[in-house]
C-alpha positions in Angstrom: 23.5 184.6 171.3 24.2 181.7 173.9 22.0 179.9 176.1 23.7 182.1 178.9 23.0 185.1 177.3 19.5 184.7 176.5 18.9 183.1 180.2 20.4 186.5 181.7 18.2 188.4 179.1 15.1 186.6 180.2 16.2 187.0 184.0 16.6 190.6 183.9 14.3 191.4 181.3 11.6 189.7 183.1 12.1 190.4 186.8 13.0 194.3 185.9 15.4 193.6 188.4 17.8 196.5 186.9 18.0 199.7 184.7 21.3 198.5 184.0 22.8 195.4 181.7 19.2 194.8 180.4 19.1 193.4 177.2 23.2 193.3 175.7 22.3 197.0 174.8 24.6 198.1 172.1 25.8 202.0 171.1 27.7 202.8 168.8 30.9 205.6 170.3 32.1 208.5 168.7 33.3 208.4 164.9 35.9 210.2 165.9 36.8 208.6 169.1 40.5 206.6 169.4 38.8 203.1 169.9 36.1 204.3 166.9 36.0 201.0 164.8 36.5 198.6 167.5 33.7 196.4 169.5 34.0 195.9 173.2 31.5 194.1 175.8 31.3 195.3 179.0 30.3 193.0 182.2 30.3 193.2 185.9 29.4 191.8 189.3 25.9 192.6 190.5 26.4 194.7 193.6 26.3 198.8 193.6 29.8 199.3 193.3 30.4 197.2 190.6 27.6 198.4 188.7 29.2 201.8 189.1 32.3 200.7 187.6 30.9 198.9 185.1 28.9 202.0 184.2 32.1 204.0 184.2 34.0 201.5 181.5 30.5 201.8 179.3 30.5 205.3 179.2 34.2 205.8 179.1 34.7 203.3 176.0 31.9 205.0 174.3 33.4 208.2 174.6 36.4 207.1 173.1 34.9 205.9 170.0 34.4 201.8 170.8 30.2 200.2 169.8 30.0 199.1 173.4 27.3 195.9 174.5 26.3 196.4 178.1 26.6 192.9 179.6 27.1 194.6 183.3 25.1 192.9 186.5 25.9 189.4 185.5 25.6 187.9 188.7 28.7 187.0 191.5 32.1 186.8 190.9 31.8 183.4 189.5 29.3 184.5 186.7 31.6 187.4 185.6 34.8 185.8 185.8 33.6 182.8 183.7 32.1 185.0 181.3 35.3 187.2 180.9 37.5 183.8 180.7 34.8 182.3 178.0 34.8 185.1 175.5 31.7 186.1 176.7 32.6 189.7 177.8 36.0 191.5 177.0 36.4 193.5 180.3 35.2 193.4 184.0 36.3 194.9 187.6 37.7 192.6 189.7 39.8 192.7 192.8 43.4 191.3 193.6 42.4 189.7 196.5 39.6 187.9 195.5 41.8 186.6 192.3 45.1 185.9 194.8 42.8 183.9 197.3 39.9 182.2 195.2 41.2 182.5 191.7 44.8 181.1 192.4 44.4 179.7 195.6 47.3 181.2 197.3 47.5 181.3 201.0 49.1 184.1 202.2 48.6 187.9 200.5 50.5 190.3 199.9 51.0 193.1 202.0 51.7 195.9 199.7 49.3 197.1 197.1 51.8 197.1 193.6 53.4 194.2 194.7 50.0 192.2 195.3 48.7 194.0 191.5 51.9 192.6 190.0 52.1 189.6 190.9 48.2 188.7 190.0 48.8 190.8 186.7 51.7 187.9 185.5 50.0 185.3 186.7 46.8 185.7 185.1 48.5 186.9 182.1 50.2 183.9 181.6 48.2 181.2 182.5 44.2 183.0 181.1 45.9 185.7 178.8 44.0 188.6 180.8 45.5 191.8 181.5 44.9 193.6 184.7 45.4 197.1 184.0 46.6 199.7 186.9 44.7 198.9 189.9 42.9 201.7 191.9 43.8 203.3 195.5 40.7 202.4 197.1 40.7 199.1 198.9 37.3 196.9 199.2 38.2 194.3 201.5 35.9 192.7 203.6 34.9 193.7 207.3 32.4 192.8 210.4 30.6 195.7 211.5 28.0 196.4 214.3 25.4 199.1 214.7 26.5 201.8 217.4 23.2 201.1 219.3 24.2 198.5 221.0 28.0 199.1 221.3 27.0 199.1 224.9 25.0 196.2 225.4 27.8 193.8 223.0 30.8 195.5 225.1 32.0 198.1 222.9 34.3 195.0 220.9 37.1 196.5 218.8 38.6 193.8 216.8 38.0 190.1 215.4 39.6 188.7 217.8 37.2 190.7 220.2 33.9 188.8 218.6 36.0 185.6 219.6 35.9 186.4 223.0 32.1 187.1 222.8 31.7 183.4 220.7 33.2 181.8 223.9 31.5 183.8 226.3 28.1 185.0 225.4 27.6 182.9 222.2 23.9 183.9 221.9 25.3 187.2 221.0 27.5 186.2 218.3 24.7 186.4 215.5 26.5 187.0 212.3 24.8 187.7 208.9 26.4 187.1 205.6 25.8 186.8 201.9 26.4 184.0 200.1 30.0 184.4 198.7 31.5 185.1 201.7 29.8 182.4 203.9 31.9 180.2 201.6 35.1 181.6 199.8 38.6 180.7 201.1 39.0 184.5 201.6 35.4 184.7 203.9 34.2 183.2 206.5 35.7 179.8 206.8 39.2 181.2 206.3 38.6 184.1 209.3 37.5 181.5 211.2 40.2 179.3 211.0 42.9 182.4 211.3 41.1 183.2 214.5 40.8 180.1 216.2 37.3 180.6 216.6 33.8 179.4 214.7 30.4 181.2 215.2 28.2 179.1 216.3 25.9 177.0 214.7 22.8 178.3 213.9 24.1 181.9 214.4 24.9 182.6 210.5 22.5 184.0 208.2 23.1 184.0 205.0 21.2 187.4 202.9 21.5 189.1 200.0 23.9 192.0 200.2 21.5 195.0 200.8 19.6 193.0 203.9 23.0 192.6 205.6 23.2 196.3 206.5 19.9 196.8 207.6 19.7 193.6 209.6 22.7 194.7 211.3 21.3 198.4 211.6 18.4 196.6 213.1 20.4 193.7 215.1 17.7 191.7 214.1 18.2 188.8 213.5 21.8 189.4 213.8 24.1 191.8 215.8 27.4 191.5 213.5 27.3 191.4 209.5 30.1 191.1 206.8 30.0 195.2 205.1 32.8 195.6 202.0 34.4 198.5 203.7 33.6 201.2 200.7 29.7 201.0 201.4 28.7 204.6 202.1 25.9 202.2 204.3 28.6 201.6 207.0 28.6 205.8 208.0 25.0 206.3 206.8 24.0 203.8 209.3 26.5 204.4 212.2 28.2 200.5 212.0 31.4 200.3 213.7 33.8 198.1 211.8 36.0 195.2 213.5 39.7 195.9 213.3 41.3 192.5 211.2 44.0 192.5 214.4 45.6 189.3 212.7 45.5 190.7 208.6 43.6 188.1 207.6 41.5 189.5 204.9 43.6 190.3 201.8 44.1 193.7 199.7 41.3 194.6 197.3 42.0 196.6 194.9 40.4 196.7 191.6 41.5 196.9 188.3 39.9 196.3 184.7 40.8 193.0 183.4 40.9 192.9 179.8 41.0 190.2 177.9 44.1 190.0 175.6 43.2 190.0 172.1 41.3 193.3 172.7 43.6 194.8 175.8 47.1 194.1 172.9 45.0 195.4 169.6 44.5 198.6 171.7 47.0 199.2 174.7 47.9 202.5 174.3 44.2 203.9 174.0 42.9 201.8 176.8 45.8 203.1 179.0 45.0 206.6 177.7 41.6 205.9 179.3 42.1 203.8 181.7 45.0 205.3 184.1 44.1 208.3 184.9 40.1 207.1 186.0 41.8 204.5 188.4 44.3 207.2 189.2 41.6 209.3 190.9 39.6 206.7 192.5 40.5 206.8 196.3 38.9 205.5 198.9 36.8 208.2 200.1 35.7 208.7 196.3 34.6 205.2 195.9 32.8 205.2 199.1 30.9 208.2 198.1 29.9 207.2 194.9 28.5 204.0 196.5 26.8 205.6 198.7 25.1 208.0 196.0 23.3 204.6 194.5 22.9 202.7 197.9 21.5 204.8 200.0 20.6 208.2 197.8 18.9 205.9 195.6 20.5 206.9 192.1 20.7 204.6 188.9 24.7 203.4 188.8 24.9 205.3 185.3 23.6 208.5 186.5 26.7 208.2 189.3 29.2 206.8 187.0 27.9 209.9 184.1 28.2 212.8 186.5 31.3 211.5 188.0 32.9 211.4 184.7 31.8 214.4 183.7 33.1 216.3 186.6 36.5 214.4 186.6 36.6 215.9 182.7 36.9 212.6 181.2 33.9 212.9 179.1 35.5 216.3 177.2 
């Protein structure tokens, strides 16, 4: 096991931070399964949606046979993508705009969804030998949202490019909280800024953890705007109106598992098998729903991802 491993075991071992990704936990799949025979490790970011999607690609290997180790919750994207690009882990969820903007560094996104998959597919194929499969419908881009409380008292602001107008005007009211990653990435903060011609001010960000964004902006306290990813069932269980990206800044996200290769190639036609029709039927609305059944109905991510499954009838 490596020094990374047993640090994440100790972390979330000893904080009980999680039900999930606690210990490498390893099951063998059905005997009879397609993937029966094979070994596959499982990872993901540590936010609800990803740990819903990393529960659905535990459960949905294990079904098909595979002696699955849950490595899921390993941190940001940083921590998951290394671990994927490292061996580490064999698959992961990630996003084509978080890989065309911080991954690749590329300036300008692609407007259409297939296009935007394809292009991230070959490159990443080519230069990290990791295979995007079929990307989902749903889009998780970023956003700026506002409780409805005070649409009123802010001026009822519509856009981004709305919030710059209240930045030069009433800059006392352009409290913004953020998490980390986005108070830094090309594709957060510092790039809207700079696409909008406009910088909050200083001493008006706040950087949080995820779940505090939402309810500091439910509260406006200490802030009146927050960055939401825009398939939180928080943003209608709250009432938080989202700013319109007038300009397109923030890219497409749409996620896809990334396999990497020596596993994706040894079984392509069973992981497809698996694969396309799960990210075939997860829509917008779906995602958001299931999100909101751990964030704000407080269910564990594999109770969500098991039920959802089974309903969808891809657990037989």
């Amino acid at each position: 096991m490596s020094f990374r491993k047993i640090m994440l075991l100790a972390t979330c071992c000893g904080l009980a931070i999680s039900t999930v990704g606690c210990g490498s936990d390893s099951d063998d799949g059905d005997a009879s399964g397609p993937l029966a025979g094979t070994s596959v490790t499982v990872g993901s970011k540590d936010f609800d949606e990803q740990l819903v999607l990393g529960q659905l690609t535990v459960l949905a290997l294990k079904h098909a046979g595979a002696k699955v180790t849950d490595e899921t919750n390993l941190g940001g994207t940083n921590a998951a993508r290394a671990a994927l690009t490292s061996g580490d882990i064999d698959v992961y969820w990630d996003y084509t705009g978080t890989a065309w903007i911080s991954f690749f560094h590329k300036t300008d996104p692609i407007t259409d969804r297939m296009e935007q998959w394809q292009a991230v597919h070959d490159i990443d194929l080519k230069d990290n030998d990791l295979v995007w499969m079929q990307p989902a419908e749903f889009n998780n881009t970023y956003g700026l949202a506002y409780s409805k409380k005070i649409a009123d008292e802010l001026g009822s602001p519509k856009t981004l490019s709305d919030l710059g107008a209240i930045v030069r005007d009433r800059p006392d009211d352009a409290t913004l909280c953020v998490e980390n990653e986005f108070s830094t990435r090309d594709d957060g903060l510092p790039g809207m800024e700079k696409t909008y011609g406009y910088e909050v001010p200083e001493g008006g960000v706040t950087v949080l953890d995820t779940g505090i964004v939402y309810t500091s902006v439910d509260k406006h306290d200490p802030c009146n705007f927050g960055e939401v990813f825009t398939t939180d069932g928080r943003i209608k269980a709250l009432g938080l109106t989202v700013l319109e990206d007038d300009k397109g800044f923030f890219p497409l996200y749409n996620a896809a598992p990334v396999f990497r290769s020596e596993y994706y190639e040894a079984n392509e036609q069973e992981l497809k098998a698996i694969f396309d029709p799960i990210t075939a039927a997860l829509d917008q609305e779906t995602m958001t729903e299931l999100n909101k059944q751990v964030s704000v109905d407080g269910l564990r991510p594999e109770q969500v991802a098991k039920q959802w499954l089974s309903d969808q009838g891809f657990l037989g």
